[in-house]
C-alpha positions as CSV (number, residue, x, y, z in Angstrom):
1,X,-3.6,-33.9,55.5
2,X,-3.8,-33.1,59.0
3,X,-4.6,-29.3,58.2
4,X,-7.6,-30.3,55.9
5,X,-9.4,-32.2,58.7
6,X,-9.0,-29.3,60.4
7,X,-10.7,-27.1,58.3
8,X,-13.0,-29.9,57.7
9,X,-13.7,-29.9,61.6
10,X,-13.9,-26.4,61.6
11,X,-16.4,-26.5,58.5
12,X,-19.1,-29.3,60.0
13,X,-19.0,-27.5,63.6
14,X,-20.0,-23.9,61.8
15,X,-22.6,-26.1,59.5
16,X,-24.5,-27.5,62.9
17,X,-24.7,-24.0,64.0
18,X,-25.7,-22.8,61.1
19,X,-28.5,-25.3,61.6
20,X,-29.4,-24.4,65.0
21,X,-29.2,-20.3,64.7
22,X,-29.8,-19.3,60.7
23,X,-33.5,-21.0,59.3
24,X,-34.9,-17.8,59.7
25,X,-32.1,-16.1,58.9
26,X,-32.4,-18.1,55.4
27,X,-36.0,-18.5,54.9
28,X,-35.5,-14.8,54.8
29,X,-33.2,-14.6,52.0
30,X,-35.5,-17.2,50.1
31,X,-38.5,-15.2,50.3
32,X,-37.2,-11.5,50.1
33,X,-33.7,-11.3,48.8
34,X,-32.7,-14.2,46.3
35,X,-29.9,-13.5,44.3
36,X,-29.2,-10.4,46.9
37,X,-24.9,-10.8,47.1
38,X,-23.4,-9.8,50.3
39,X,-25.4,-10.4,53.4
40,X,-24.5,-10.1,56.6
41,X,-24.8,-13.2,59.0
42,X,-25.9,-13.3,62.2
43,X,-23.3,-12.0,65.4
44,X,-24.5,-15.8,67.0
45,X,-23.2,-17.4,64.3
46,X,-20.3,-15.5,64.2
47,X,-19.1,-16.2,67.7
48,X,-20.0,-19.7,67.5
49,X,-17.4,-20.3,64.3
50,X,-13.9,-21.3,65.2
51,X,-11.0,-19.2,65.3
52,X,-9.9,-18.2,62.0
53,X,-13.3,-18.3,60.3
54,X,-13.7,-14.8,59.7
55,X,-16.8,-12.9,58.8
56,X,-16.4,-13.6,55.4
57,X,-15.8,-17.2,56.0
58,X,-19.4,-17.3,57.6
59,X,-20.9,-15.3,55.1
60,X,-20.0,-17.7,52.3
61,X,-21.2,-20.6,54.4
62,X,-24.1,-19.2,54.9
63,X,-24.5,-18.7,50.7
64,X,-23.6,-21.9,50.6
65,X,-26.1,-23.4,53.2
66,X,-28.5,-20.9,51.8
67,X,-28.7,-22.3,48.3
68,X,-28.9,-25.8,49.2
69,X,-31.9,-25.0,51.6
70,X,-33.7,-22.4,49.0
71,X,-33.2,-25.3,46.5
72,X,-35.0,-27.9,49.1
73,X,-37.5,-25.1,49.8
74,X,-37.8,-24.4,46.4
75,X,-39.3,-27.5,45.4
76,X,-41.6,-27.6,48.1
77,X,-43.2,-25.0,47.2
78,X,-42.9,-25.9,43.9
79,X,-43.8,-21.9,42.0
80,X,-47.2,-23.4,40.7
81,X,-48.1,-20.0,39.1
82,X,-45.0,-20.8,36.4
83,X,-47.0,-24.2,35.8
84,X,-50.1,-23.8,37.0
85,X,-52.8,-23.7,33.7
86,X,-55.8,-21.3,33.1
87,X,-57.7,-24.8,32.7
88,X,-57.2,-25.6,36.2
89,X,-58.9,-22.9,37.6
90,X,-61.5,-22.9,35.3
91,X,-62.6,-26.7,36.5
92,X,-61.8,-25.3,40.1
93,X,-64.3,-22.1,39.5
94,X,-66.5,-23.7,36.5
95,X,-67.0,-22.6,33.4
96,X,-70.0,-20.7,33.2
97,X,-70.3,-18.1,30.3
98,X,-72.2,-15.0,30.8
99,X,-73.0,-13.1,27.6
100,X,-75.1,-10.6,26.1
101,X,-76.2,-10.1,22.3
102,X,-74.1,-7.4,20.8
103,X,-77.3,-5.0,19.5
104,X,-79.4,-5.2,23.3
105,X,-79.5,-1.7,25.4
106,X,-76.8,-1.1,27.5
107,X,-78.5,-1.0,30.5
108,X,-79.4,-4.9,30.2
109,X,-76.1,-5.7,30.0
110,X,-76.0,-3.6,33.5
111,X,-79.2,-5.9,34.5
112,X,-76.9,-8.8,33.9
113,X,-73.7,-7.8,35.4
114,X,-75.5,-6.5,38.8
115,X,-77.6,-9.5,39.4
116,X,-74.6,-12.2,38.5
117,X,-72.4,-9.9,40.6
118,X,-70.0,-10.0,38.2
119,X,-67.2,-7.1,36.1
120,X,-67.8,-7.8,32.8
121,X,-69.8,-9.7,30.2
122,X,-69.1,-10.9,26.9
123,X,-71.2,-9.5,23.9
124,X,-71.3,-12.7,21.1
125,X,-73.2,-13.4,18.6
126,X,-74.0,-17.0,17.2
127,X,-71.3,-18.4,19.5
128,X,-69.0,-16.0,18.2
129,X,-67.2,-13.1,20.8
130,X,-68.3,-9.6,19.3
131,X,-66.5,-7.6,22.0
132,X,-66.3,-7.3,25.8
133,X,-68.6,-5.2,28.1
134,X,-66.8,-4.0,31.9
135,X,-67.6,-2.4,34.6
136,X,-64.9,0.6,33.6
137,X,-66.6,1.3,30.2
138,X,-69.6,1.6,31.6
139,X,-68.4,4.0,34.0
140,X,-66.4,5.7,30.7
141,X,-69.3,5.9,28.7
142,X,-71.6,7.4,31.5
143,X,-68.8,10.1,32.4
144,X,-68.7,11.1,28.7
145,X,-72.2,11.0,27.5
146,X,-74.5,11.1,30.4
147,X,-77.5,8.8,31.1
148,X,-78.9,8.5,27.8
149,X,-76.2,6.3,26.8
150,X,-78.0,3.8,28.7
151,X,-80.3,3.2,25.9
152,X,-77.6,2.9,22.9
153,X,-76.3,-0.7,21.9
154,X,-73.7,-2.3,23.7
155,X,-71.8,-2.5,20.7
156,X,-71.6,1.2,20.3
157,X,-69.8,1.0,23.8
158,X,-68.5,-2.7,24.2
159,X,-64.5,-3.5,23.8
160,X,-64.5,-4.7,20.0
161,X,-60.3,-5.7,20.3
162,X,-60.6,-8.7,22.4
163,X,-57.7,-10.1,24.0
164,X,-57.9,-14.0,24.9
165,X,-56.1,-17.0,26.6
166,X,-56.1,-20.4,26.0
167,X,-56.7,-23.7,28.6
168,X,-52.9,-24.2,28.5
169,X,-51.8,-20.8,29.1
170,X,-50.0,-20.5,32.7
171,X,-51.5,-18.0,35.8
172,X,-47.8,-16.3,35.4
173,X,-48.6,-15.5,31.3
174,X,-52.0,-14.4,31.9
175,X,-51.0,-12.1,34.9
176,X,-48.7,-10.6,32.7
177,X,-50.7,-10.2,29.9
178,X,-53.2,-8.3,32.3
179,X,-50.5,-6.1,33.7
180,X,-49.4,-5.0,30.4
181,X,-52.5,-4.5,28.8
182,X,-54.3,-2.9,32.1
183,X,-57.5,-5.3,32.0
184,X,-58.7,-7.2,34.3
185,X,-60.8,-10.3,32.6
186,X,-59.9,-12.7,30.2
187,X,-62.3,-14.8,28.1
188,X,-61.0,-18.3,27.5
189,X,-60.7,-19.6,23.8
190,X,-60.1,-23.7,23.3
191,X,-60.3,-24.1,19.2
192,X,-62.7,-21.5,17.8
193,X,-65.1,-22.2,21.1
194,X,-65.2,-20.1,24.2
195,X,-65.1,-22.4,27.3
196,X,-65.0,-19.5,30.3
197,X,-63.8,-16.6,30.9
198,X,-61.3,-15.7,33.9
199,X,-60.3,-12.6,35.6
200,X,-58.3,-10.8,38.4
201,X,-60.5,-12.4,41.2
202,X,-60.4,-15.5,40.1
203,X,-56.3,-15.5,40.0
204,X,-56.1,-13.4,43.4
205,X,-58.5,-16.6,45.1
206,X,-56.3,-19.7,43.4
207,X,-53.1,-17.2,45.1
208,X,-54.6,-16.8,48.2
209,X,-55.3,-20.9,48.2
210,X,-51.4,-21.1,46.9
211,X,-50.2,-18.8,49.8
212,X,-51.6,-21.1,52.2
213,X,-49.6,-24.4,51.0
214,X,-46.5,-22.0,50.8
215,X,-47.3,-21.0,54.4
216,X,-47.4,-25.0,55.4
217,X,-44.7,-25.6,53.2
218,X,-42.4,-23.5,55.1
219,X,-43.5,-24.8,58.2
220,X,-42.9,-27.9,57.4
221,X,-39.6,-26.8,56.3
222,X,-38.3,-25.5,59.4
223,X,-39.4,-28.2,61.1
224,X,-37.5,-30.9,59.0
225,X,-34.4,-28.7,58.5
């Protein structure tokens, strides 16, 4: 009995220290090496520990303080971009359609793209998407046949295999969907009607706005723990 309130002892003196000396030492491991096995702990933590906690023993507090604290900081953050929908940042951006007729020139679609300051349009038809227009096949198209492609229809140039996403979908399925098929813009299908269309910009803004909260998150973290 008298030896397991000793280790006990010995247990809720290292966990103090642990508090005082590791946060940064663990926000660390949360936001660069979760799941890493094996890490080394601090020499102040090691010569605050009582004799006969070894290294080891202060490694494995600190994997056990370290998953109680990435667990707290965990759902602070709260990794929106697993449940974070396409819908909400289309009602944070709007949902403004820009599209072209599939049979005009070319170069209005390039009209349309250079005064909206935008990388691609969508070429419907009767409220229907035809294909998609970007910046890189125009590029493509120009490289391989000159200026005189400016003149042909867009939908001798356009994207006819459209891929889509829905309202629900989450930021973390669409950038992966992106990644895999190396595009960069999205249009958004709710039933058989298109209600925007998002792209890489769009999800780089909402996780520049997300990195920010993270950023207070953690402050507010370390000041708490």
């Amino acid at each position: 009995m008298l030896q397991m309130r000793h280790r006990m002892t010995h247990r809720t003196a290292a966990d103090r220290c642990l508090r005082r000396t590791a946060i940064s030492f663990i926000i660390a491991i949360v936001k660069r090496q979760k799941g890493k096995k094996g890490i080394n702990p601090p020499a102040c933590l090691c010569a605050c520990l009582p004799s006969g906690c070894n290294k080891s023993g202060a490694r494995l507090l600190i994997e056990d303080s370290k998953e109680q604290r990435s667990r707290s900081l965990e759902g602070a953050i709260g990794f929106r971009e697993t449940t974070m929908t396409v819908r909400a940042i289309l009602d944070s951006k709007g949902h403004q359609i820009q599209s072209v007729e599939p049979d005009a020139k070319l170069s209005a679609a390039i009209k349309v793209l250079a005064e909206r300051k935008i990388g691609a349009v969508l070429a419907m038809s009767k409220g229907r998407i035809e294909g998609i227009l970007s910046e890189r096949d125009i590029v493509r198209v120009l490289g391989e046949r000159g200026a005189g492609v400016l003149d042909e229809p867009i939908s001798a140039v356009m994207t006819r295999k459209v891929v889509s996403c829905r309202p629900a979908d989450t930021v973390a399925a669409i950038m992966e969907m992106m990644t895999m098929g190396k595009f960069r813009h999205l249009p958004v299908i709710d039933g058989e009607k298109v209600v925007g269309l998002i792209s890489i910009g769009d999800i780089v803004k909402w996780r520049v706005g997300e990195y920010e909260m993270e950023q207070e998150a953690l402050r507010e973290y370390i000041k708490t723990a």
